[in-house]
C-alpha positions in Angstrom: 89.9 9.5 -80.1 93.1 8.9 -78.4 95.3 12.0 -76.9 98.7 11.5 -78.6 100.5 14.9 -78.0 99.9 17.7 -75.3 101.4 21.0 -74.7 100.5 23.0 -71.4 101.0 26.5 -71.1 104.5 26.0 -73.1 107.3 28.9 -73.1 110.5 29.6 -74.2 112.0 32.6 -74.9 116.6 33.2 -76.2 118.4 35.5 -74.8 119.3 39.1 -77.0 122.3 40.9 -75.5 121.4 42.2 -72.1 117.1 41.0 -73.0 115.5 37.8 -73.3 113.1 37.5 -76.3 110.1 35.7 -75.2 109.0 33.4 -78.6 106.1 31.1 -76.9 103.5 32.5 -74.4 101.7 29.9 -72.8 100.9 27.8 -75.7 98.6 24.8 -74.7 96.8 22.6 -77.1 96.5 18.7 -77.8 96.6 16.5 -80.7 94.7 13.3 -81.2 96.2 10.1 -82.5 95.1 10.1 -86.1 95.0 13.8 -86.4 96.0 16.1 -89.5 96.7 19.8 -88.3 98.2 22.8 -89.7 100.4 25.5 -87.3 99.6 29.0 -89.2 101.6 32.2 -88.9 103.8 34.8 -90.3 107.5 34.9 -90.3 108.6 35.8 -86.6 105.2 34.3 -85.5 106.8 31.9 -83.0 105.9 29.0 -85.4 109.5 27.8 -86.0 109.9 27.4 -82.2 106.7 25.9 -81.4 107.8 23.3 -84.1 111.6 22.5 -82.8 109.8 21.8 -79.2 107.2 19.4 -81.0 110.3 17.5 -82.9 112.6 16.8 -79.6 115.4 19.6 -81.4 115.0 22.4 -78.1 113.7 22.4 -75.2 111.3 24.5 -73.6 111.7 27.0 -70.6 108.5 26.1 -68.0 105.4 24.2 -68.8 104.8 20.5 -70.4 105.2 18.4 -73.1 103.5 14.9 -73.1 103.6 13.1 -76.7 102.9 9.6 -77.1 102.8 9.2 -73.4 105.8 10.7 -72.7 106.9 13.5 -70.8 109.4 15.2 -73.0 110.5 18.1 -70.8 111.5 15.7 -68.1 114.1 14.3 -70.8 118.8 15.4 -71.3 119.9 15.7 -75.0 120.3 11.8 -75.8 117.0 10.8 -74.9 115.1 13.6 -77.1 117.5 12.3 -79.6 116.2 8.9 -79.2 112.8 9.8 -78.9 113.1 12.2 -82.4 114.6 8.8 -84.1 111.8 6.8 -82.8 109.0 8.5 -82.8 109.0 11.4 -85.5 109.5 12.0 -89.4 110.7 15.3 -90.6 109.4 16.7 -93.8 111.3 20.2 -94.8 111.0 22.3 -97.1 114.5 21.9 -98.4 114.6 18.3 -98.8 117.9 17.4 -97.4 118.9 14.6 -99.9 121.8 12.9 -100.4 122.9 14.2 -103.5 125.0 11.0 -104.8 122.8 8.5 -103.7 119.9 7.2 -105.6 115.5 7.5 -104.1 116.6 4.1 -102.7 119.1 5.0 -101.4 118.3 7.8 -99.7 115.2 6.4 -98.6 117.2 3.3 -96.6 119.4 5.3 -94.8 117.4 5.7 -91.3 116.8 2.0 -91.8 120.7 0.9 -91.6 121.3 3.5 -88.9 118.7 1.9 -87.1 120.3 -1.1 -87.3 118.3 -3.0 -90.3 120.1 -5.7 -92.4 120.7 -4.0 -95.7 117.9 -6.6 -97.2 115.4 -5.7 -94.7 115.5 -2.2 -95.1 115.5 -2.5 -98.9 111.9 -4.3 -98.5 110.5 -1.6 -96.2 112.1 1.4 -98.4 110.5 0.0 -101.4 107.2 -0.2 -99.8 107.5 3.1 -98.8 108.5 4.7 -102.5 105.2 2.7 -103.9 103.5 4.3 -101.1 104.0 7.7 -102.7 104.3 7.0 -106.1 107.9 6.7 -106.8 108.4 3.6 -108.5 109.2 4.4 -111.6 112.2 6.2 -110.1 113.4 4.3 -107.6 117.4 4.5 -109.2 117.3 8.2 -109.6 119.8 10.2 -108.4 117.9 13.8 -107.0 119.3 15.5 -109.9 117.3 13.6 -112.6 114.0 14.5 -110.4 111.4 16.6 -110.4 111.0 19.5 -107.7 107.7 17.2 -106.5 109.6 14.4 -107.0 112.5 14.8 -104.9 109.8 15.9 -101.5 108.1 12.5 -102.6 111.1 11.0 -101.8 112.0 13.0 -98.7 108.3 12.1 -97.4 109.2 8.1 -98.3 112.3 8.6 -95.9 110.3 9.5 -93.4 107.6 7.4 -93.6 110.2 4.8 -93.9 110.8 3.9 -89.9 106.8 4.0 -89.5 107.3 6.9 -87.1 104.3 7.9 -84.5 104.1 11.5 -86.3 105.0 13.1 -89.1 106.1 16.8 -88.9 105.9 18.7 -92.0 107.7 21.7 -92.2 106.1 24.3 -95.1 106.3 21.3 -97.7 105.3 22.8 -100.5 107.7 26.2 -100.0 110.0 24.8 -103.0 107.1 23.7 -105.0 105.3 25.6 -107.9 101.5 25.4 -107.3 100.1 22.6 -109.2 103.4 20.2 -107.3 102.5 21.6 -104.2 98.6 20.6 -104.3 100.0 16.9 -105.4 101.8 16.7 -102.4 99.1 17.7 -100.2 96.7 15.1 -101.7 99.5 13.1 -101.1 99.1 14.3 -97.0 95.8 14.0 -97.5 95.9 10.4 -98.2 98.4 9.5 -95.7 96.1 10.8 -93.0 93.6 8.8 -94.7 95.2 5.9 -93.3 95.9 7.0 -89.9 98.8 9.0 -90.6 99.0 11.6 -87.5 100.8 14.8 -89.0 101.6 18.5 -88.0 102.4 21.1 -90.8 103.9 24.2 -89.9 103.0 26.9 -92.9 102.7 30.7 -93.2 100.3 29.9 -96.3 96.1 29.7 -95.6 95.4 28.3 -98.9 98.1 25.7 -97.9 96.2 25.1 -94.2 92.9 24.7 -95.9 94.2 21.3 -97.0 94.4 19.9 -93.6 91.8 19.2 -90.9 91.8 21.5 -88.3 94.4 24.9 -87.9 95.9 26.6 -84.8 97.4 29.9 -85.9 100.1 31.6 -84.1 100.8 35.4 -83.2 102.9 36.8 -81.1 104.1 33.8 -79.5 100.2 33.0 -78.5 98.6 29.9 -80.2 94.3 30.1 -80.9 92.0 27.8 -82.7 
């Protein structure tokens, strides 16, 4: 398979008053194109962190960061920005909707920042709500969905700008149970069709879904 994203002996640490609180301790691993992985740990784990470095929002203190063949801690504030808009989809768990606007609606909206004609990115949103199953509510305003519903349209609007990685992070943390295991079938397919995704979660039973975890402890990363 082909290496998509590397990290080498990573760190970063914030400074506390007069201390500096080291977060990341040499965390190295890679991720093939294709990939779906889960980052495991407790709150205060480091796993937060670890995420905002893979997603281009902070920058790391010494090591590297390759991803899609480029090296990321080489890059100023507007090209991480640039690289997050072209390269990554964010899935939270609070799912960041536009309250007033309809699934459409909020679905389009990376396309006509982008650029897209309004009918262009009408075609592609609507290929991306069938994609998850949203059809059916495609003029629904967030408040007449579903828990489930509403992260089905928050993964559409990320999917929507076919982005090189899709960074999920804990998903199903709003979701009952039975909602929560939809939408990791629904992970489960889109890795199915080459999907390459990252899920940062504190939950095993929520790991187990995906095909390989790397839990963090301490600010250290194992297999």
């Amino acid at each position: 398979m082909e290496r998509f994203l590397t990290l080498e002996k990573v760190n970063k640490s914030y400074a506390m008053g007069q201390e500096r609180l080291h977060v990341l301790k040499d965390v190295s691993f890679g991720v093939e194109k294709g990939e779906y992985l889960t980052i495991l740990g407790p709150s205060g784990s480091g796993k937060s962190t670890l995420m905002n470095i893979i997603g281009c929002m902070d920058t790391l203190d010494s090591g590297t960061y390759e991803l899609d063949g480029e090296a990321v801690q080489e890059y100023g504030d507007n090209e991480l920005t640039l690289l997050r808009n072209r390269k990554i989809g964010f899935i939270f768990q609070k799912y960041h909707l536009i309250p007033q606007y309809t699934a459409l609606q909020n679905v389009i909206m990376p396309l006509l920042l982008r650029g897209l004609s309004r009918s262009e990115a009408i075609c592609e949103a609507e290929e991306s709500i069938r994609l998850v199953g949203l059809w059916d509510r495609i003029t629904h305003r967030p408040n007449e969905l579903s828990g489930g519903q509403q992260q089905r349209v928050a993964i559409a609007r990320a999917l929507v700008t076919k982005p090189a990685l899709l960074l999920a992070d804990e998903p199903t943390g709003a979701l009952d149970s039975a909602t929560g295991k939809e939408i990791l079938k629904l992970f489960q397919k889109l890795n199915d069709t080459g999907n390459t995704i990252i899920m940062i979660s504190h939950d095993v039973n929520v790991a187990q879904s995906s095909r390989r975890i790397l839990t963090i402890s301490d600010g250290r990363l194992e297999e």
